[in-house]
C-alpha positions in Angstrom: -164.6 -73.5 -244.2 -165.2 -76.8 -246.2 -163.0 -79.8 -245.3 -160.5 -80.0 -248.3 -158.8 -83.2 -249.7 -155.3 -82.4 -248.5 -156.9 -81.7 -244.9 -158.2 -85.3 -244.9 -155.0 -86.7 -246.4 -152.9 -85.0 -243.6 -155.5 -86.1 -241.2 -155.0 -89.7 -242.4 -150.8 -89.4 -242.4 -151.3 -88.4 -238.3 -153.2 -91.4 -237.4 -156.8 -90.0 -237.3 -158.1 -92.6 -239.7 -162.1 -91.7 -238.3 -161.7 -88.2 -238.8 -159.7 -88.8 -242.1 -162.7 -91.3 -243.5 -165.8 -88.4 -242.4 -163.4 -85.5 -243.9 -162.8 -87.4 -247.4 -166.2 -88.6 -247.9 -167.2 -85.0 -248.0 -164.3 -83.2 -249.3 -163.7 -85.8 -252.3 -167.7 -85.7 -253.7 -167.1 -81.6 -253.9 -163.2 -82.2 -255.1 -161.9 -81.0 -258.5 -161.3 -83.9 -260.5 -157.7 -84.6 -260.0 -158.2 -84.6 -256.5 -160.9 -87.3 -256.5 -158.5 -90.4 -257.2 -156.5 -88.9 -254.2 -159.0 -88.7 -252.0 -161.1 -91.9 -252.7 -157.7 -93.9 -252.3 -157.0 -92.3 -249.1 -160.4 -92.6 -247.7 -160.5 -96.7 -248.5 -157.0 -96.7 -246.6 -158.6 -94.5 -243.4 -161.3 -98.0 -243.7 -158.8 -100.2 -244.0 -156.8 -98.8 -241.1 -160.0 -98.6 -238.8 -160.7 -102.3 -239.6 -163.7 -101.7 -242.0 -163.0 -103.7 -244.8 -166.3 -103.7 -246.4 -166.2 -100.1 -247.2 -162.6 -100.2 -247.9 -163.2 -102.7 -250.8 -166.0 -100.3 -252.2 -163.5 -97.4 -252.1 -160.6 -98.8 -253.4 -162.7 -100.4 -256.8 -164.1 -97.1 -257.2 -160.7 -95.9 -257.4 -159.7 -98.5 -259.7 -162.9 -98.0 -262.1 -163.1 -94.6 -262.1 -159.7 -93.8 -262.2 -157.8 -96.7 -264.2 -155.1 -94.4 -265.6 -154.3 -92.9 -261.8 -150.9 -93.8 -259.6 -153.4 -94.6 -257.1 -155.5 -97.3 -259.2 -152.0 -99.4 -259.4 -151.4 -99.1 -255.5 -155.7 -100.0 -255.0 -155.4 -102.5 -257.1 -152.4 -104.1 -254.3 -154.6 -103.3 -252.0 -157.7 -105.3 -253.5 -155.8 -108.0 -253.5 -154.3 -107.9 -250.0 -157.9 -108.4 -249.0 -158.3 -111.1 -251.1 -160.3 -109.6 -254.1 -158.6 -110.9 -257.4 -157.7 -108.2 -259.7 -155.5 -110.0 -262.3 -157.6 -110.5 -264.8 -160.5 -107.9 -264.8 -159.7 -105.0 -263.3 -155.9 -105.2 -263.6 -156.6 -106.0 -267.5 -159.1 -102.7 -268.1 -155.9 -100.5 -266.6 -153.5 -101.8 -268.7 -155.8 -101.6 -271.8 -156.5 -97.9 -270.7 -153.5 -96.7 -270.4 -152.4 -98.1 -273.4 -155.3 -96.8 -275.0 -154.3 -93.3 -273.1 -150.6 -93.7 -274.6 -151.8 -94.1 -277.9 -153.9 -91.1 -277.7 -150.9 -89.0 -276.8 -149.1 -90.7 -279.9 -151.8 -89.5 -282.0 -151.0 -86.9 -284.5 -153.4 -84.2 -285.2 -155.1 -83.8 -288.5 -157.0 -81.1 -289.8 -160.8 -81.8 -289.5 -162.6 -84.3 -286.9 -161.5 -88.2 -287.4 -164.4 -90.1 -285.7 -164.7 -93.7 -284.6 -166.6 -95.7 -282.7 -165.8 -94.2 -279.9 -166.7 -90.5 -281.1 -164.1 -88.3 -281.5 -160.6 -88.1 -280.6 -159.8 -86.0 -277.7 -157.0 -83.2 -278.5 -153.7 -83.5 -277.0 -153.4 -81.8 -272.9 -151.2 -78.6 -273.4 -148.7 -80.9 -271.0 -148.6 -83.2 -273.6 -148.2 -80.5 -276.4 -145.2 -79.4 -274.5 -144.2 -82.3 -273.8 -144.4 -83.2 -278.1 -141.2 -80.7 -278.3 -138.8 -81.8 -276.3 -136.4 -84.0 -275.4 -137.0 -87.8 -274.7 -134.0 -87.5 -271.9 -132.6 -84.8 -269.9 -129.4 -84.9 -267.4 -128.7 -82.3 -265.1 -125.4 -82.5 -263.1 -125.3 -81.3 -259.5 -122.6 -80.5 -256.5 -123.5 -81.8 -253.2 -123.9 -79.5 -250.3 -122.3 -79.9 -247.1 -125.6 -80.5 -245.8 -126.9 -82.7 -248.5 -128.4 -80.6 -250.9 -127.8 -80.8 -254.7 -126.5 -77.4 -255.9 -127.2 -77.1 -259.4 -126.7 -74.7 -262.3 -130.2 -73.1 -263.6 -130.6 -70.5 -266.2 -133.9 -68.5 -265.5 -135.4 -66.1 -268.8 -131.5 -66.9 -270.4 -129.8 -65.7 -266.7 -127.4 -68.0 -265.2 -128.3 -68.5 -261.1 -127.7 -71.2 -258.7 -130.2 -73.1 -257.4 -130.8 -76.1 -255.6 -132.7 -78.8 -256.8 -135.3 -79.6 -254.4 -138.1 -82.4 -255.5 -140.3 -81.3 -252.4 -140.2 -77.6 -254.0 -141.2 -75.9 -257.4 -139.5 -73.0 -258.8 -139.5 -70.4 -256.0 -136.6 -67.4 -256.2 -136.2 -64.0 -254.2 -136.2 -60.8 -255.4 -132.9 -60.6 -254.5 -132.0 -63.5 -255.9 -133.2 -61.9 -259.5 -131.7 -58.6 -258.9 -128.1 -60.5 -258.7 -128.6 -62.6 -261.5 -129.5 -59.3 -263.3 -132.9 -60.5 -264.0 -135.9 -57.8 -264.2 -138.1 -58.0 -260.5 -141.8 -58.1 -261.0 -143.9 -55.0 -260.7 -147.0 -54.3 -259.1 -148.6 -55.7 -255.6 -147.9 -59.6 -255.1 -150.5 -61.7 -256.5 -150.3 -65.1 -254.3 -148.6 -66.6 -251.2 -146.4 -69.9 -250.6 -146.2 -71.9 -247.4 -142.7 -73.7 -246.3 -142.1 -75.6 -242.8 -142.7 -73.0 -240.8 -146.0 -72.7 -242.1 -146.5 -68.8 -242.2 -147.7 -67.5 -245.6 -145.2 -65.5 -247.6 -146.8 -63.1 -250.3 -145.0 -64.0 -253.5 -145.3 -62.8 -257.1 -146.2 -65.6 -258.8 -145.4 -65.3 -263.1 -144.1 -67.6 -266.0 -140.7 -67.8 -266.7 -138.1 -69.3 -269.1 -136.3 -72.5 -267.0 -133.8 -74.4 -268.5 -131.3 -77.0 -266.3 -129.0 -79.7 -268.3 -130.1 -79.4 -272.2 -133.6 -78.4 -271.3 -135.7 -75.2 -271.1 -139.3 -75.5 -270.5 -141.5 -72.6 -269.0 -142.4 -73.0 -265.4 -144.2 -70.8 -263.2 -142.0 -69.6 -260.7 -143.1 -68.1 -257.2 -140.6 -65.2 -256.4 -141.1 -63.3 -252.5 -139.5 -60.3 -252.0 -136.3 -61.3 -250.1 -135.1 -64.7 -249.4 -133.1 -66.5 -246.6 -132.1 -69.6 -248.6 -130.8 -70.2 -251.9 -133.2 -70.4 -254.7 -135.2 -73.5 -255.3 -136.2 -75.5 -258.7 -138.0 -79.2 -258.5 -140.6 -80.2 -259.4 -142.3 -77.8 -261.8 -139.6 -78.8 -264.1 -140.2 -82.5 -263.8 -143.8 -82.4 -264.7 -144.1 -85.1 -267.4 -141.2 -87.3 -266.5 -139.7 -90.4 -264.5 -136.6 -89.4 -262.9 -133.6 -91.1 -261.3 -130.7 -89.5 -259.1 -127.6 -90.7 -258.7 -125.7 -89.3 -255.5 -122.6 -91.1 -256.9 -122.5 -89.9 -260.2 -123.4 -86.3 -259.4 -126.1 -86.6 -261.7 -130.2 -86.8 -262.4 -131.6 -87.9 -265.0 -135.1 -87.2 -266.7 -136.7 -89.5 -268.5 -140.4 -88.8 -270.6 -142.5 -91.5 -269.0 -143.2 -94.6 -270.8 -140.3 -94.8 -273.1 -139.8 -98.4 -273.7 -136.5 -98.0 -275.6 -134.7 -97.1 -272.3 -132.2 -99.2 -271.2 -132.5 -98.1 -267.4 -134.6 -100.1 -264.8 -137.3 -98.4 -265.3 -139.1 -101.3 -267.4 -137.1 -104.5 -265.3 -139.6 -106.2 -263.2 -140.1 -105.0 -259.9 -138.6 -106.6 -256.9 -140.1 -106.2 -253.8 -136.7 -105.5 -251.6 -136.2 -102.5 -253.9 -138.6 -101.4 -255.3 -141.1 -99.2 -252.9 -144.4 -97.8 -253.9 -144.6 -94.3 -253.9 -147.5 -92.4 -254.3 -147.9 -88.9 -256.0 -150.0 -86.0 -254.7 -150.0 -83.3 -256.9 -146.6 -82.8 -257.7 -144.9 -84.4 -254.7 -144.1 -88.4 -253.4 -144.8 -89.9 -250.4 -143.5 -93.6 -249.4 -144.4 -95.4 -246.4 -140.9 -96.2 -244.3 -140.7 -98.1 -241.2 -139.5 -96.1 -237.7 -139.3 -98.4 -235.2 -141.1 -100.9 -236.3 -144.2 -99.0 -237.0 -145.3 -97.4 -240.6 -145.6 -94.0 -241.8 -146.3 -92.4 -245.0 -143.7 -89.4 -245.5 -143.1 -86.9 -248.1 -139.9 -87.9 -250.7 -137.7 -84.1 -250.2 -134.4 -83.9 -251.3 -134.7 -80.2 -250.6 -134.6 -81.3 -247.0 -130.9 -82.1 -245.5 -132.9 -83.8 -242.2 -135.2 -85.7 -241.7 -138.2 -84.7 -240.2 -141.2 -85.3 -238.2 -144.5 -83.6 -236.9 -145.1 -84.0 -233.1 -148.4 -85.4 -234.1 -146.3 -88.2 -236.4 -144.1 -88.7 -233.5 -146.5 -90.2 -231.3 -148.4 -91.9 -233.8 -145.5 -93.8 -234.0 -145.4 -94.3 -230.4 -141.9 -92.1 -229.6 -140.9 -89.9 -226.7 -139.3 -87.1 -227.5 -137.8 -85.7 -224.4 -137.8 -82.6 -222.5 -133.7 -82.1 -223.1 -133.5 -83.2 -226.4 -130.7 -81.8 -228.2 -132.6 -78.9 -230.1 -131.7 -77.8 -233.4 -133.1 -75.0 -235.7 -134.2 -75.3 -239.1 -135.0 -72.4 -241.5 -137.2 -72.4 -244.5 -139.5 -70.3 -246.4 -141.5 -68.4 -244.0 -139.5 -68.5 -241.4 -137.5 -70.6 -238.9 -138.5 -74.1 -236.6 -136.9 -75.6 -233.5 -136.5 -79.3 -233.7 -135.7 -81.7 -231.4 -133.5 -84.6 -232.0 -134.1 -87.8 -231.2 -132.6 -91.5 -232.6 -134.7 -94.3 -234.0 -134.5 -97.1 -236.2 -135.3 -96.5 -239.7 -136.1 -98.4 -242.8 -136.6 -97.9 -246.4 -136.3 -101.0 -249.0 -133.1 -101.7 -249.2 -132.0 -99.3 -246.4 -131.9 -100.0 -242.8 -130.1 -97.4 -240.3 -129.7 -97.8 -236.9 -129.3 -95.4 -233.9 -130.2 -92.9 -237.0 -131.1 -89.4 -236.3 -134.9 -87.8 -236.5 -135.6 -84.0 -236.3 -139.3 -83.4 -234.9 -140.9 -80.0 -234.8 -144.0 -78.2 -235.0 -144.8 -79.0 -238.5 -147.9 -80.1 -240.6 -146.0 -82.9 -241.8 -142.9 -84.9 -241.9 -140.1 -85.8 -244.7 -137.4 -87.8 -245.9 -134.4 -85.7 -246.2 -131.2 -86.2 -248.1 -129.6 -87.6 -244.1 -131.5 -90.8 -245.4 -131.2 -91.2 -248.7 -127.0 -89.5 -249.6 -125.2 -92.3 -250.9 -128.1 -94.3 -252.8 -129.2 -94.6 -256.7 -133.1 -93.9 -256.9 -135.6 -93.6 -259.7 -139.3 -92.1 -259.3 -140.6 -94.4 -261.3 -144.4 -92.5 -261.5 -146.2 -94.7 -264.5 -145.9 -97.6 -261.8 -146.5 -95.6 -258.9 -142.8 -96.7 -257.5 -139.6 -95.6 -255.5 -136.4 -98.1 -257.4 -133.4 -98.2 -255.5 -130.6 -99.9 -258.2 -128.7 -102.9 -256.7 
């Protein structure tokens, strides 16, 4: 089969930056277009990490040039300058004029007829801006920890009430029997897709649109549903699409915000400070942040769906740790199926948050994650127009 941006990404997160570079260069020419920013970032870093600059500079200002308005022009445009090319004025400058230029487009109200300018015509609205047009500017849903760290929420699917938890590593996924409980009709027919969790064994699902609504909101998600599940049901990040979010393990509480609303009074427009604030990329619809495990670096995905946290074997000793033979073993269940983990303890930072003699599940995964064990107790936003993780202090 062809190499894929995702296989070069995860090829690139488990240290094998020459593979990673030959596998983007191919996949990302052939890529759909909203892989391509993805993918041209990530193969600059796999140069960068295999000490050729040269072509790491090309990469990264085709990233910011061809894709101004992208999470991963901001992080390239760091990176530019980290190897001492200048992007303030420029480069930096054409972003921030595009994206305004993109904002006002999306402020644009639509006339009858074809307004033209300069420019040509005006392009018409996404449909996620359309739907984003009618409705609310802020949304807060209020949760329940779990015993194990989860955030148990209360969801209504097509007008049903069901309880879910709120999972940012997860979109809307629901069992049959979850649906037959809640009263709601079950699909019909054979399945018509399949979903992958930790274990990594497909799951046929039935994959259809449904009504979602958590806090004051409803929007229509697509929701996968298999036919009986394990776990509780999950909702994240299909519901997110569109805004900046910030939880609050505290208060009990997250909050959506539309991105780019200037009127807010939260952090999300105060200058960034470099002990707090992270940079986070998204892929698709999920975060990853590099964190620190023993004094090395490792880009993991943000999951608050996960109570541990987690690690690939491969990640493991890209890091340089041994994970020994009698290791306390734990199991871990998921979609698809279940994992064995072993434990062992490391030192792990994140910003503002150091933790000592802290605990690390590693397992025969694709990938690892930070899980809720890391981050209970602390007041984040995804802060996704600046491409940033902002811990509040």
């Amino acid at each position: 089969s062809k190499p894929s941006v995702k296989s070069g990404i995860d090829l690139y997160n488990a240290g094998k930056y020459a593979k990673a570079a030959s596998t983007l260069k191919e996949a990302t020419r052939e890529a759909p277009k909203a892989w391509q920013a993805a993918g041209y970032y990530y193969l600059a870093c796999s140069y960068y990490q295999l000490g050729q600059n040269k072509y790491a500079v090309a990469y990264f200002k085709k990233v910011t040039g061809a894709f101004p308005n992208s999470p991963e022009a901001q992080n390239a445009s760091t990176m530019l300058s980290r190897l001492g090319q200048p992007q303030s004025s420029a480069i930096i400058g054409d972003i921030k004029q595009k994206n305004v230029e993109a904002q006002a487009r999306a402020r644009a109200v639509p006339t009858t007829g074809t307004m033209r300018s300069p420019s040509g015509p005006k392009p018409k609205l996404s449909k996620l801006d359309q739907e984003l047009a009618g409705l609310p500017n802020e949304n807060r849903i209020y949760f329940t920890p779990g015993s194990q760290g989860h955030m148990l929420v209360k969801a209504y699917l097509d007008n049903r009430p069901i309880e879910c938890w709120f999972d940012t590593g997860a979109s809307a996924h629901f069992g049959k029997n979850n649906l037959a409980a809640a009263g709601i009709p079950l699909p019909r027919g054979e399945s018509n897709g399949t979903i992958e969790g930790w274990a990594g064994k497909p799951v046929a699902t039935w994959n259809q649109p449904m009504k979602l609504r958590l806090g004051n909101m409803e929007r229509t998600v697509m929701v996968t549903i298999e036919e009986n599940a394990s776990l509780m049901p999950l909702v994240g990040q299909q519901f997110l699409r569109g805004y900046d979010y910030e939880i609050d393990h505290k208060g009990g509480f997250l909050t959506m915000r539309k991105k780019k609303q200037e009127s807010s009074s939260s952090s999300f427009t105060s200058k960034v400070n470099n002990l707090y604030d992270i940079p986070c990329m998204t892929k698709g619809s999920r975060e990853y942040v590099t964190v620190e495990i023993n004094n090395r670096t490792i880009a993991l995905l943000l999951d608050t769906g996960a109570n541990s946290t987690i690690l690939s074997y491969a990640e493991a000793k890209q890091l340089g740790l041994t994970v020994p033979d009698d290791a306390p073993e734990v199991s871990g269940t998921g979609i698809g199926g279940s994992v064995s983990y072993k434990i062992i303890y490391v030192t792990m930072h994140l910003g503002p948050v150091w933790k000592k003699g802290f605990p690390v599940q590693v397992g025969n995964v694709d990938s690892g994650a930070v899980g809720q064990d890391f981050l209970q107790g602390h007041r984040f936003t995804i802060d996704k127009e600046r491409g940033l993780l902002r811990f509040f202090h």
